[in-house]
py3Dmol code that shows the C-alpha trace and the ligand (Angstrom):
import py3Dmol

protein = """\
ATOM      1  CA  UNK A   1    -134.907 204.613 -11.211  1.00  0.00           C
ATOM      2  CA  UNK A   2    -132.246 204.973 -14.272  1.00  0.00           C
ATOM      3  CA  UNK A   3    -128.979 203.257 -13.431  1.00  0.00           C
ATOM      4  CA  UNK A   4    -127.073 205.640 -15.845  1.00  0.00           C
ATOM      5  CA  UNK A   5    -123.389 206.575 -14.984  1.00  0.00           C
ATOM      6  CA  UNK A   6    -124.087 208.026 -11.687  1.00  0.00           C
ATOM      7  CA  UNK A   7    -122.740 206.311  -8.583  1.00  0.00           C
ATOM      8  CA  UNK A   8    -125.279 204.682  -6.839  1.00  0.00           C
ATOM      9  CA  UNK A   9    -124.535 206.060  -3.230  1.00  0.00           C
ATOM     10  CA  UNK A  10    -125.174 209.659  -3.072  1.00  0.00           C
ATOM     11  CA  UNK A  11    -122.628 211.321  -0.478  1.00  0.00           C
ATOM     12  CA  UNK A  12    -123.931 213.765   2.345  1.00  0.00           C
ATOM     13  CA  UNK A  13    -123.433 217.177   1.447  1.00  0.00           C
ATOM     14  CA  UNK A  14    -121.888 217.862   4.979  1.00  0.00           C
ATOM     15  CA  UNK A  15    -119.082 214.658   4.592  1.00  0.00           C
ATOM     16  CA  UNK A  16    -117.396 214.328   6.714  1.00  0.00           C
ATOM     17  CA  UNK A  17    -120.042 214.265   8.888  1.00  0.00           C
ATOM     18  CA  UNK A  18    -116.862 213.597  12.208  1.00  0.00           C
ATOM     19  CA  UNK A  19    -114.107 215.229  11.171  1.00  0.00           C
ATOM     20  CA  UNK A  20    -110.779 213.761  12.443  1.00  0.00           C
ATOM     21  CA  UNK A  21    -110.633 216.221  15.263  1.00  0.00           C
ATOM     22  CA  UNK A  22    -113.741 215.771  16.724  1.00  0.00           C
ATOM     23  CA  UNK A  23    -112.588 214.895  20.055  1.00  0.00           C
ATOM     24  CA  UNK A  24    -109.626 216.686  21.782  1.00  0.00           C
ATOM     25  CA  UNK A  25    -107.442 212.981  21.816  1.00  0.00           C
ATOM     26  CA  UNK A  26    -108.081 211.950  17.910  1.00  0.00           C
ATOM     27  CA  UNK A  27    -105.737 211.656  15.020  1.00  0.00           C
ATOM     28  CA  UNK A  28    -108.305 210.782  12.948  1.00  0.00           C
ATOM     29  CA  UNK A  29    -112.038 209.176  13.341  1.00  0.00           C
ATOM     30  CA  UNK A  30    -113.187 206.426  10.742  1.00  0.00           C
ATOM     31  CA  UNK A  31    -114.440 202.571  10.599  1.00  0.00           C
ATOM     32  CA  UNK A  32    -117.061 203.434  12.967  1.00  0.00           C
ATOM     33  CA  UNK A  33    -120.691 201.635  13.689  1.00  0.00           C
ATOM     34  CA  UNK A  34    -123.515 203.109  14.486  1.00  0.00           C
ATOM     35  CA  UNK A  35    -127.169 201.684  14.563  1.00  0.00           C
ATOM     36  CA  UNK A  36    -130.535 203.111  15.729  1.00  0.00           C
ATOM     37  CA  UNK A  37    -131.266 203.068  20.006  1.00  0.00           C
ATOM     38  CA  UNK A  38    -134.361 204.126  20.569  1.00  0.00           C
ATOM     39  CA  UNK A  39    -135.775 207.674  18.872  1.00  0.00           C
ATOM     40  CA  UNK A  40    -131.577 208.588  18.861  1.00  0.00           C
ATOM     41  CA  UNK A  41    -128.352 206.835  17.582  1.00  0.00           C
ATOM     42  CA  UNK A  42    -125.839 205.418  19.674  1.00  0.00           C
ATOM     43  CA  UNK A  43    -122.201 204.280  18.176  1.00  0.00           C
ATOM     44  CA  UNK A  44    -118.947 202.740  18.038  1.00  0.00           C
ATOM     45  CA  UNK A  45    -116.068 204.564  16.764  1.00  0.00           C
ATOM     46  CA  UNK A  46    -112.690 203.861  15.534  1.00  0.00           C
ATOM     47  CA  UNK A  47    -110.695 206.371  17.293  1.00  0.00           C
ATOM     48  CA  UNK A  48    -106.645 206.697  16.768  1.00  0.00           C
ATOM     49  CA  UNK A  49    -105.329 209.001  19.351  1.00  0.00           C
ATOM     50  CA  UNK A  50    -102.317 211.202  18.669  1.00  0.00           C
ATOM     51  CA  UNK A  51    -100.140 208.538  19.925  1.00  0.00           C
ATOM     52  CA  UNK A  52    -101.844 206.221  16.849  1.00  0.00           C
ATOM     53  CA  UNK A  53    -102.982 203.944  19.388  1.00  0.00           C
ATOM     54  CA  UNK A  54    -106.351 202.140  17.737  1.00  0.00           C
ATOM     55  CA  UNK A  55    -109.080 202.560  20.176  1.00  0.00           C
ATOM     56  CA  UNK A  56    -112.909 202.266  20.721  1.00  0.00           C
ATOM     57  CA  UNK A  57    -115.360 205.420  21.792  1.00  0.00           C
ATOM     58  CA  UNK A  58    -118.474 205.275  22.113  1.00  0.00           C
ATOM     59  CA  UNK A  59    -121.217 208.022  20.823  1.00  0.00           C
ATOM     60  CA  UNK A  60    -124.258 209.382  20.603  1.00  0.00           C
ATOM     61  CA  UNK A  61    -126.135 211.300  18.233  1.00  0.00           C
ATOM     62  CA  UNK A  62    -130.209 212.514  17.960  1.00  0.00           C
ATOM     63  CA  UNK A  63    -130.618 212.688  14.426  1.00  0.00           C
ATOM     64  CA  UNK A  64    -127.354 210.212  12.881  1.00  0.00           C
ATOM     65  CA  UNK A  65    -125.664 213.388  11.714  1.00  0.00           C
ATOM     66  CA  UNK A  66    -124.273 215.252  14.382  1.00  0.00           C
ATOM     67  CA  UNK A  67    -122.479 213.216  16.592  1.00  0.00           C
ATOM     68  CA  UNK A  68    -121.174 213.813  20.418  1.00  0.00           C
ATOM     69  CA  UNK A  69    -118.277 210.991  20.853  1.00  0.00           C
ATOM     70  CA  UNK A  70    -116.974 210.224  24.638  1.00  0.00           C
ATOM     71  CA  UNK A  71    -113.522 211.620  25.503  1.00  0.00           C
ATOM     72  CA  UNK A  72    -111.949 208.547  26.906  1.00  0.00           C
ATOM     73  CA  UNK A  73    -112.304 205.005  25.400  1.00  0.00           C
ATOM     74  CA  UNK A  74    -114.866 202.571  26.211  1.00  0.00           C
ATOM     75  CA  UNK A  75    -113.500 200.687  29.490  1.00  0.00           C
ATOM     76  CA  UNK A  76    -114.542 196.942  28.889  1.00  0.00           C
ATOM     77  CA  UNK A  77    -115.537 194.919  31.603  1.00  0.00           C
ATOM     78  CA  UNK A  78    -113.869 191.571  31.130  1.00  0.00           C
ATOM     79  CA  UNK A  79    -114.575 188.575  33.539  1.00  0.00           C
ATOM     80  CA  UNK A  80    -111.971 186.547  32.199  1.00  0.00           C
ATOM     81  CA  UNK A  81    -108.994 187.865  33.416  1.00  0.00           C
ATOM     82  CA  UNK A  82    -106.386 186.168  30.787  1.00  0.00           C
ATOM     83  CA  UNK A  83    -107.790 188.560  28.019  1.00  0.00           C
ATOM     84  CA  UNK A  84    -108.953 191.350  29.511  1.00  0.00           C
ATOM     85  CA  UNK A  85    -106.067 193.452  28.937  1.00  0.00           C
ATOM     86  CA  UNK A  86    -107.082 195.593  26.159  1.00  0.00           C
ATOM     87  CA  UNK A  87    -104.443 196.430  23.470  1.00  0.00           C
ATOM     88  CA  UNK A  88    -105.827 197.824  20.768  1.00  0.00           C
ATOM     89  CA  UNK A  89    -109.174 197.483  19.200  1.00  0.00           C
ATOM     90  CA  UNK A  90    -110.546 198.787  15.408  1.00  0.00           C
ATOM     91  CA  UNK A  91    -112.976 198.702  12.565  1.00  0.00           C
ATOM     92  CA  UNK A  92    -116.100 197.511  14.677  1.00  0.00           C
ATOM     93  CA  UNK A  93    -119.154 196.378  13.550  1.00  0.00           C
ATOM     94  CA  UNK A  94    -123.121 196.536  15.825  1.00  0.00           C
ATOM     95  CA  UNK A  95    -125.087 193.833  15.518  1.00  0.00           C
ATOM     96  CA  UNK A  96    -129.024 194.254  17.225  1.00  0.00           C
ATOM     97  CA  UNK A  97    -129.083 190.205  18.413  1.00  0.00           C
ATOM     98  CA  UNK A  98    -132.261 188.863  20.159  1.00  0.00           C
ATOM     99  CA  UNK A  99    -132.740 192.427  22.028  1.00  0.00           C
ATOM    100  CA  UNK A 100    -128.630 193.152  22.765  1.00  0.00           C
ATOM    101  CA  UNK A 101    -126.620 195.482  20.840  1.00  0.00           C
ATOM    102  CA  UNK A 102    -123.588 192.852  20.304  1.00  0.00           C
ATOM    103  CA  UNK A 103    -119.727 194.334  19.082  1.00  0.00           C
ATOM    104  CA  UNK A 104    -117.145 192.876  16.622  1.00  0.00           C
ATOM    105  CA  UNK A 105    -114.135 194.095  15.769  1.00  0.00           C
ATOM    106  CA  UNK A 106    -110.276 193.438  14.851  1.00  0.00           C
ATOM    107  CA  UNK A 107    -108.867 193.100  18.553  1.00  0.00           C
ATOM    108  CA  UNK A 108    -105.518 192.613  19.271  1.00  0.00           C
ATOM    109  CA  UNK A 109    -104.178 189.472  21.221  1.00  0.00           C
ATOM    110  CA  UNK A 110    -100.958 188.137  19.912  1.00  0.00           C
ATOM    111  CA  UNK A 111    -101.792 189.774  16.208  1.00  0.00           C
ATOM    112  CA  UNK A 112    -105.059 191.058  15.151  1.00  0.00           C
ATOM    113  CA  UNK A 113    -108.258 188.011  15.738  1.00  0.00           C
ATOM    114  CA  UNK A 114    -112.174 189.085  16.951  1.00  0.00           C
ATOM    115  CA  UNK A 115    -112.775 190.323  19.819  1.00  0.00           C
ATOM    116  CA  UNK A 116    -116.780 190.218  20.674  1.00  0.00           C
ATOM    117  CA  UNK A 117    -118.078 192.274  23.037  1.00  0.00           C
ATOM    118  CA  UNK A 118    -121.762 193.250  24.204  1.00  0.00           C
ATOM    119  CA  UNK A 119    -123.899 196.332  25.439  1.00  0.00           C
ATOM    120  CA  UNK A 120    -127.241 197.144  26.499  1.00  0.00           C
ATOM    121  CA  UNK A 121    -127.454 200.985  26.875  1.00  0.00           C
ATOM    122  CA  UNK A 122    -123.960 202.105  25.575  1.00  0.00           C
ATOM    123  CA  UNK A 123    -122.778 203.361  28.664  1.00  0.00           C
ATOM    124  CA  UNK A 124    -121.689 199.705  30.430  1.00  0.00           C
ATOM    125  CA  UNK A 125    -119.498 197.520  28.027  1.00  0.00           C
ATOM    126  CA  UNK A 126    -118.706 193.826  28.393  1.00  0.00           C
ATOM    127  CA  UNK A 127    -115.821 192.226  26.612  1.00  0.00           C
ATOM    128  CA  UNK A 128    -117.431 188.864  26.178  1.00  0.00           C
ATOM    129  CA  UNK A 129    -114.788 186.295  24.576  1.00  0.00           C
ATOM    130  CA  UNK A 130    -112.194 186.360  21.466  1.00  0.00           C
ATOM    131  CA  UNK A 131    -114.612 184.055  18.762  1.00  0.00           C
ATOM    132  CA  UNK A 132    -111.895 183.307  16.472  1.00  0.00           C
ATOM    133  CA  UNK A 133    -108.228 183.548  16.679  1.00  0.00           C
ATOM    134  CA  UNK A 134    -105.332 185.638  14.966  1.00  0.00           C
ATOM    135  CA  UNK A 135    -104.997 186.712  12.368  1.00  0.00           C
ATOM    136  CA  UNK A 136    -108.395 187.779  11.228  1.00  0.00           C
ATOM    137  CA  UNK A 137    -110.616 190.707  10.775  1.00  0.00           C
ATOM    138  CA  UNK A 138    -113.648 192.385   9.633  1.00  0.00           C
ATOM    139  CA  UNK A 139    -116.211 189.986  11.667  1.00  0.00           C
ATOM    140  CA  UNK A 140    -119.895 191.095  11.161  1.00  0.00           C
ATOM    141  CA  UNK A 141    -122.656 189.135  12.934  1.00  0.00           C
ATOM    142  CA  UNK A 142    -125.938 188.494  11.064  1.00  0.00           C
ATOM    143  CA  UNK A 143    -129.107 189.848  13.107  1.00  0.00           C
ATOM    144  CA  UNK A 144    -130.489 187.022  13.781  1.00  0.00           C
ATOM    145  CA  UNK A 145    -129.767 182.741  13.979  1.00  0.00           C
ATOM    146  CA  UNK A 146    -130.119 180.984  10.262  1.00  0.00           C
ATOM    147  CA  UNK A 147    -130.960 177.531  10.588  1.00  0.00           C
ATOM    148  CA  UNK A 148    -130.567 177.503  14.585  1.00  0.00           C
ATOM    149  CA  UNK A 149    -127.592 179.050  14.996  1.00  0.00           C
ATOM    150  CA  UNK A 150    -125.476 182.280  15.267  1.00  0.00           C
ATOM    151  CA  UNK A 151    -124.002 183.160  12.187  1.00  0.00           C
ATOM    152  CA  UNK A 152    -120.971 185.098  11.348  1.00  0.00           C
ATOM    153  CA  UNK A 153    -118.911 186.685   8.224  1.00  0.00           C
ATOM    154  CA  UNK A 154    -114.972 187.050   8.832  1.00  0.00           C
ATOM    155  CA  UNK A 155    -111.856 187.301   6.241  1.00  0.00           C
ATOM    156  CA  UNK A 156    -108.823 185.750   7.792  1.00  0.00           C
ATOM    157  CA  UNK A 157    -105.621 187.705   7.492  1.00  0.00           C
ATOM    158  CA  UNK A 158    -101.993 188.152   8.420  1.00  0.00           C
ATOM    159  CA  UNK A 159    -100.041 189.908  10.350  1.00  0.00           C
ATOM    160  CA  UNK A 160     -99.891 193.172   8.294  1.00  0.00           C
ATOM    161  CA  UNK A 161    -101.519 194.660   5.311  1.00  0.00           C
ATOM    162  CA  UNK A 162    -102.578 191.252   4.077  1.00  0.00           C
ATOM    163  CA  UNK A 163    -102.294 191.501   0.436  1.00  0.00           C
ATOM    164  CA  UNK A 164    -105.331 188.556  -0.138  1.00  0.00           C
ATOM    165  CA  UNK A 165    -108.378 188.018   1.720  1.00  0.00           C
ATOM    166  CA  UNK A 166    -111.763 186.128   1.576  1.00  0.00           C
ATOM    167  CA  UNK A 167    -114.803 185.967   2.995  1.00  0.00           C
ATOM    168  CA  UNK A 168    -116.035 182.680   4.976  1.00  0.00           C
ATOM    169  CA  UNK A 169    -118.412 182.214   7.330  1.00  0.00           C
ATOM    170  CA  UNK A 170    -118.498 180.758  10.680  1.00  0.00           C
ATOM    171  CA  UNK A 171    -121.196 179.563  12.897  1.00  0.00           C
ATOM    172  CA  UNK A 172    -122.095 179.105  16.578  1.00  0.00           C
ATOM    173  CA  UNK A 173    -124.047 177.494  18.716  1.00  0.00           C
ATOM    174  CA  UNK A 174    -123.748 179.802  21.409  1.00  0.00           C
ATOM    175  CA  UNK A 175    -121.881 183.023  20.015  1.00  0.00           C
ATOM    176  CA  UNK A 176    -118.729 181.663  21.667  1.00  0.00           C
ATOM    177  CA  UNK A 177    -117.650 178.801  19.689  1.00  0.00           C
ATOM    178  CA  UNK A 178    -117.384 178.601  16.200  1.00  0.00           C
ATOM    179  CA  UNK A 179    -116.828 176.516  13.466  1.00  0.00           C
ATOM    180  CA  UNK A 180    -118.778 175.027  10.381  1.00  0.00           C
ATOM    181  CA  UNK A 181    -116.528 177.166   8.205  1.00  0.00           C
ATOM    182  CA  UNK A 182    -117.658 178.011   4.748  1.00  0.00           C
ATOM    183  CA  UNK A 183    -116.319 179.709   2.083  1.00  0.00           C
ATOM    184  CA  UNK A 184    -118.419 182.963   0.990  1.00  0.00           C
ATOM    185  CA  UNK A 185    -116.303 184.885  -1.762  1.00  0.00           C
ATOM    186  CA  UNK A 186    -113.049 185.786  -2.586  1.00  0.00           C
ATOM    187  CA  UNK A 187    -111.424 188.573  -4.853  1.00  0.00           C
ATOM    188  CA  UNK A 188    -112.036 188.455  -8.789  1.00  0.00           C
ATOM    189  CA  UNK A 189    -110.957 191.769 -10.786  1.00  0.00           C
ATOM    190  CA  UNK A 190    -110.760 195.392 -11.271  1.00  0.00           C
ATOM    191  CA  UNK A 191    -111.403 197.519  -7.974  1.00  0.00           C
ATOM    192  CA  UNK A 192    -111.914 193.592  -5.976  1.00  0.00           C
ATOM    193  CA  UNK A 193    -109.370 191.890  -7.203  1.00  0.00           C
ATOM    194  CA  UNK A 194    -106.649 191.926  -4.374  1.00  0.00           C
ATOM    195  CA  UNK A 195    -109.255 190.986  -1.611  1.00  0.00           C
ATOM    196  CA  UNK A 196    -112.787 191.674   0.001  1.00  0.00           C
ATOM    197  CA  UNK A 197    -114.220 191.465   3.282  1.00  0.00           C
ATOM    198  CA  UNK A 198    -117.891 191.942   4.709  1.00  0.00           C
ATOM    199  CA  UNK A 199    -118.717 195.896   5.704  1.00  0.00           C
ATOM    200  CA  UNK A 200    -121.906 196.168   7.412  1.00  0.00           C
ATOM    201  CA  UNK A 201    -124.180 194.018   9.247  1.00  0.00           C
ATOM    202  CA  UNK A 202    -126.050 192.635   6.330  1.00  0.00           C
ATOM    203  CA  UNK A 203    -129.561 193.457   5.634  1.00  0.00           C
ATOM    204  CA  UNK A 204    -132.579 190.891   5.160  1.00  0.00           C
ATOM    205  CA  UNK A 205    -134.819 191.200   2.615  1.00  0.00           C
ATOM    206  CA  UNK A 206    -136.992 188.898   0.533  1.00  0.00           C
ATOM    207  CA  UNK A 207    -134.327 188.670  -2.203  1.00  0.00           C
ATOM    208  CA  UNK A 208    -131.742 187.515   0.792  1.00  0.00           C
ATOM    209  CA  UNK A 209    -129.071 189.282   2.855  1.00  0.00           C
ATOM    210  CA  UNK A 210    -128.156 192.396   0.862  1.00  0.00           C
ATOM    211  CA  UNK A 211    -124.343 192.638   1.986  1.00  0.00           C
ATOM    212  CA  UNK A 212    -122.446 195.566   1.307  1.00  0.00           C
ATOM    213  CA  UNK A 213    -119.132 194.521   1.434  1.00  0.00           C
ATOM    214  CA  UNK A 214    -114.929 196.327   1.071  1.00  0.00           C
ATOM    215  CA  UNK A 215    -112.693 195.287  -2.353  1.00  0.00           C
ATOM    216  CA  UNK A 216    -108.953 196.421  -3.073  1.00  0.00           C
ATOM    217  CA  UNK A 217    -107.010 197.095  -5.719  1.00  0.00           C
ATOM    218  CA  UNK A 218    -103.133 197.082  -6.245  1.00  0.00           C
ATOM    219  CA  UNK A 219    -102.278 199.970  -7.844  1.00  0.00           C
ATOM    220  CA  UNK A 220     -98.869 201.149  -8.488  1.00  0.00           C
ATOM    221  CA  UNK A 221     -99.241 203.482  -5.434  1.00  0.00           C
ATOM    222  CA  UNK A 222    -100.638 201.119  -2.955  1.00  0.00           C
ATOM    223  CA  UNK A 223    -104.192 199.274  -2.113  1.00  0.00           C
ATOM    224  CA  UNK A 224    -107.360 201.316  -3.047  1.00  0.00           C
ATOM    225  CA  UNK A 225    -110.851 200.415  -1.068  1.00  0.00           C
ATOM    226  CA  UNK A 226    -113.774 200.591  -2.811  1.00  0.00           C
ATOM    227  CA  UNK A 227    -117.345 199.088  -1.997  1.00  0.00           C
ATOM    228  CA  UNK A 228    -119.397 196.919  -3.762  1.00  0.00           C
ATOM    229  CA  UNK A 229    -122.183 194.864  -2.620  1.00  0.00           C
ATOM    230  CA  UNK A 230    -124.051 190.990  -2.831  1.00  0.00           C
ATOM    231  CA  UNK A 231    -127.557 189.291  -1.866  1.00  0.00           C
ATOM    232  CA  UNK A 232    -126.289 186.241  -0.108  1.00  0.00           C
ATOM    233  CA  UNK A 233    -129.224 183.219  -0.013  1.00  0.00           C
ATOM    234  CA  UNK A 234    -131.146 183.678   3.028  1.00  0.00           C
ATOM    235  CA  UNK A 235    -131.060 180.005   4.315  1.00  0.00           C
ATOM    236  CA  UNK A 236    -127.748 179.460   3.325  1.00  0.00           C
ATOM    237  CA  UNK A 237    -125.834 182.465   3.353  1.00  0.00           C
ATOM    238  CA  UNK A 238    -122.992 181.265   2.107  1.00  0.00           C
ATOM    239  CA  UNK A 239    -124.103 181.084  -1.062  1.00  0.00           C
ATOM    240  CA  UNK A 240    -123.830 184.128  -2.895  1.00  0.00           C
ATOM    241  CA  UNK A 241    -126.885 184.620  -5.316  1.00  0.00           C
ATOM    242  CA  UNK A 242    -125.475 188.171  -7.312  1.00  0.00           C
ATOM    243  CA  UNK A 243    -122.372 190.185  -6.663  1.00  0.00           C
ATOM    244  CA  UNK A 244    -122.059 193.900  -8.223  1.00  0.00           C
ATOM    245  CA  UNK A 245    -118.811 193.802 -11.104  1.00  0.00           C
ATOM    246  CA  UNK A 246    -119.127 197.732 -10.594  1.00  0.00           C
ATOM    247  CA  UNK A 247    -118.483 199.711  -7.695  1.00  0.00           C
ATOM    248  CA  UNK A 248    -121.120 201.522  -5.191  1.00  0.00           C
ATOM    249  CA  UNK A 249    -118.954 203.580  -3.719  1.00  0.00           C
ATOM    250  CA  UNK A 250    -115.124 204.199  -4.958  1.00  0.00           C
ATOM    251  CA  UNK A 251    -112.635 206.620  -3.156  1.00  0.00           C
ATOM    252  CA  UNK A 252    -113.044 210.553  -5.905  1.00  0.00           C
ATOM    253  CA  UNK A 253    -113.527 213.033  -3.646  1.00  0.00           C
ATOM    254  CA  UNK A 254    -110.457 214.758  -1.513  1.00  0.00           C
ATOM    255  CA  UNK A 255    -111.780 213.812   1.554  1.00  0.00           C
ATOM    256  CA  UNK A 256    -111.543 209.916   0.566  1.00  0.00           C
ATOM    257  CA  UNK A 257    -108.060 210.512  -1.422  1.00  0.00           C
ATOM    258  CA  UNK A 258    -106.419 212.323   0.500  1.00  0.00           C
ATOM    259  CA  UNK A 259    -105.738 211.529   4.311  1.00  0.00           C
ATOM    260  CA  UNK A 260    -103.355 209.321   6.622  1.00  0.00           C
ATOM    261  CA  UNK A 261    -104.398 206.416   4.197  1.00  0.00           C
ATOM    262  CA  UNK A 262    -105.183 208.179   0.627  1.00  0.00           C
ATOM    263  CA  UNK A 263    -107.813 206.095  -1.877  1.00  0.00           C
ATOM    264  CA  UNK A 264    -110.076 204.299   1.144  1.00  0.00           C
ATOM    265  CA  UNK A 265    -113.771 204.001   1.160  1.00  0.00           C
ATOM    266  CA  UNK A 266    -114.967 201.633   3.575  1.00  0.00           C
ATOM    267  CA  UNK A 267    -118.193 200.878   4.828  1.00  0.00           C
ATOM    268  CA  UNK A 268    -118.575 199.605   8.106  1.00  0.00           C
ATOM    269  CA  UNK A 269    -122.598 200.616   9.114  1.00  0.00           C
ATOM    270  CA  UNK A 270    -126.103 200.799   7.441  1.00  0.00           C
ATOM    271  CA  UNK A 271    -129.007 201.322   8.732  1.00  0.00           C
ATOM    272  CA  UNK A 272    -132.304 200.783   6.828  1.00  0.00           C
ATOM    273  CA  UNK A 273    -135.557 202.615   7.640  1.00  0.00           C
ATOM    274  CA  UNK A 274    -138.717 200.150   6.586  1.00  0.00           C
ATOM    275  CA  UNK A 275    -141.068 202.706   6.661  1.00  0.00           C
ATOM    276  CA  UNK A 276    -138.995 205.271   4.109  1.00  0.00           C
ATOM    277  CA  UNK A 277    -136.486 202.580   2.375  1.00  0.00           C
ATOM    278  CA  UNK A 278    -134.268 205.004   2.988  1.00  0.00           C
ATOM    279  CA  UNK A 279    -130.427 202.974   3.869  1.00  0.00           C
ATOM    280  CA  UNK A 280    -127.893 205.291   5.173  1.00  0.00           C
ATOM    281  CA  UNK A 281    -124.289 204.117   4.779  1.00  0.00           C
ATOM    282  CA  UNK A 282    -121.227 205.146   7.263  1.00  0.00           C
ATOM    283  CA  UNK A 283    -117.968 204.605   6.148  1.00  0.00           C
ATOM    284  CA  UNK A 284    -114.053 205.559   6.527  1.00  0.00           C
ATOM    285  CA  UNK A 285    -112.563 208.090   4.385  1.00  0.00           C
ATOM    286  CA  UNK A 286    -108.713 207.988   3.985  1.00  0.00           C
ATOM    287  CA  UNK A 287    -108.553 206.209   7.044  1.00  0.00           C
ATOM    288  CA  UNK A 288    -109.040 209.722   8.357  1.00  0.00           C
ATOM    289  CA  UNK A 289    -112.739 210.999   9.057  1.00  0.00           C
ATOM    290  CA  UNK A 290    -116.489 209.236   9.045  1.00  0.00           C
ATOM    291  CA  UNK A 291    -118.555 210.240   6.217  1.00  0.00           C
ATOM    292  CA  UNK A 292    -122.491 209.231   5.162  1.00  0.00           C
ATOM    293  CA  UNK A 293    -123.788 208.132   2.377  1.00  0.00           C
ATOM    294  CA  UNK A 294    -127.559 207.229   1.299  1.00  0.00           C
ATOM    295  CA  UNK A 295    -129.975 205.669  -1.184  1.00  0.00           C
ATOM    296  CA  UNK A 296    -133.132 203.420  -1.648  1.00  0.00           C
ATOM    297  CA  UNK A 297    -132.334 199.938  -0.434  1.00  0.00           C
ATOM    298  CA  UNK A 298    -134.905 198.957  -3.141  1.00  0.00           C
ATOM    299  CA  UNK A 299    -132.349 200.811  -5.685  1.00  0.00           C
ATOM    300  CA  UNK A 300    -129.327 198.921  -4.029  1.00  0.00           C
ATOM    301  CA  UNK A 301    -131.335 195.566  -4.882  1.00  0.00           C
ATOM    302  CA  UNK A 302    -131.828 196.681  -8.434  1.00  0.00           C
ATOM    303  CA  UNK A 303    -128.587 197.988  -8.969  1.00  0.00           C
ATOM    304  CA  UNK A 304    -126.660 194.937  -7.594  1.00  0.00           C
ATOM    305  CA  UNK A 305    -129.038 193.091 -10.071  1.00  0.00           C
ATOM    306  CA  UNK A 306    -128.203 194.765 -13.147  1.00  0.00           C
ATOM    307  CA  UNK A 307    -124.802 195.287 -12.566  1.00  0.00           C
ATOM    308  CA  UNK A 308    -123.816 191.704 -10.821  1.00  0.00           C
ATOM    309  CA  UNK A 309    -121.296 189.049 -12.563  1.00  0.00           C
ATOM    310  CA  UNK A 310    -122.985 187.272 -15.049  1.00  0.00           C
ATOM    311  CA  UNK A 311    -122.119 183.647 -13.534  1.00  0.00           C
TER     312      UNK A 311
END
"""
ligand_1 = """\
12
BMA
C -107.240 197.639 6.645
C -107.701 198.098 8.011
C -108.713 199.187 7.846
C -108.189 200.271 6.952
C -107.666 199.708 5.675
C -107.042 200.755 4.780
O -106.255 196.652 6.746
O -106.605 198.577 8.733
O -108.969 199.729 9.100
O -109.228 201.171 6.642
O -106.727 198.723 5.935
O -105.909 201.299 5.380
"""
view = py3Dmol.view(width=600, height=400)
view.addModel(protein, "pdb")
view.setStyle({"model": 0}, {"cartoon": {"style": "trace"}})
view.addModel(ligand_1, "xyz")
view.setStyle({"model": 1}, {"stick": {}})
view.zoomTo()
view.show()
């Protein structure tokens, strides 16, 4: 393929693909995860009611397209009753782990931290433990244990709109305690040079982890998300082998400029078909609506190549 001026990511003519309405409750839909169950889809889904609570649905779709998303939010089973109170929840990420369909997100105890949470079938959800404390966000579990052990991406935080972020990385024993903290990547310039943090569930390949991950910019109006994307080393994935200096996907159509947060793009899901190469990318618009976009996952590795930071 020619990597001329085109973006990389080609949007689905029928973005958004969940409008902000879909569900009689919603404000607005967005930061949702989604993965393959089965022959269908099953999902995640940011959902901010009309009272702008931030709370988790869960839906189904046959085709990743068309989605049906459950009226009421997931109830979590907790057996620890000291956190089982849940106060808000948002931006999750699906990792498939060793057979289970695990859950990340930003969860709110004292200030946003991770909440992780498990499911089997989509219908019964457990809330399993917090794995790391406030303030943090944008957790993403890889698919399966590096080196022995359960690995994990996270960008700690503040209390607000955090106006710096990096990436580390975190691993586990046993999913439930963490620790052998690494740095990953922090912001450098243009559209990721106020912070980053991990989108979805990165993909292996024989080049490493592709990782598509969020950047911000500062601009006189306020932060803009864009998307770029890495191959992290496959042993160590904390090294980060190339990182894209341009964009894949940058808020320029209305529907990701305009909204209850204008100039947001941000990927949260990705699935890869093998047999096809064909990667499908679900991200927030405008903090507003879910919208899909696709491309070869051979032409993400090539374009991440020639357009990655020199050093
Ligand atoms: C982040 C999170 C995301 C959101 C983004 C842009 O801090 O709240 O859910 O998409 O800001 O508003």
């Amino acid at each position: 393929m020619t990597i001329g001026s085109g973006p990389i990511l080609k949007r689905h003519p029928g973005n958004p693909i969940i409008p902000r309405d879909s569900i009689p409750c919603s404000n607005s839909i967005f930061n949702s995860a989604v993965v393959r169950h089965g022959s269908e889809y099953r999902g995640v889904f940011r959902v901010d009611n009309q009272c702008r609570d931030m709370l988790l649905h869960a839906g189904r779709s046959r085709d990743g397209i068309h989605w049906e998303l459950g009226h009421d939010p997931i109830a979590w089973r907790c057996k620890d009753s000291d956190i089982a109170k849940f106060v808000y929840g948002y931006d999750p990420r699906i990792t498939c782990l060793e057979g289970r369909h695990y859950i990340t997100w930003c969860h709110g105890y004292h200030g946003p931290c991770i909440g992780l949470g498990v499911t089997d079938d989509f219908e019964t959800f457990e809330l399993l433990d917090l794995a790391l404390p406030p303030y943090n966000r944008n957790a993403v579990l890889f698919p399966r244990k590096i080196g022995g052990e359960y690995v994990m991406l996270h960008r700690p935080s503040d209390n607000g709109h955090t106006p710096f972020g990096d990436i580390f990385i975190a691993r586990s024993p046993d999913l439930i305690h963490w620790g052998k903290h690494r740095w990953v990547m922090g912001p450098r310039d243009g559209w990721q040079s106020t912070k980053v943090g991990a989108g979805p569930v990165p993909i292996e390949t024989p080049e490493g982890w592709v990782l598509i991950y969020h950047g911000v910019l500062t601009s006189c109006n306020g932060f803009v998300y864009s998307a770029g994307a890495a191959i992290l080393d496959l042993e160590q994935p904390w090294k980060v082998l190339h990182r894209t200096r341009r964009y894949i996907l940058a808020p320029r159509e209305t529907y990701e400029c305009v909204g209850d947060v204008p100039n947001v793009t941000f990927p949260v899901a990705a699935i890869h078909d093998p047999a096809t190469d064909d990667l499908a990318v679900y991200y927030g618009a405008a903090d507003t609506c879910t919208c899909l976009a696709t491309c070869k996952l051979a032409d993400l590795i090539m374009f991440i190549k020639e357009n990655r930071y020199p050093d």
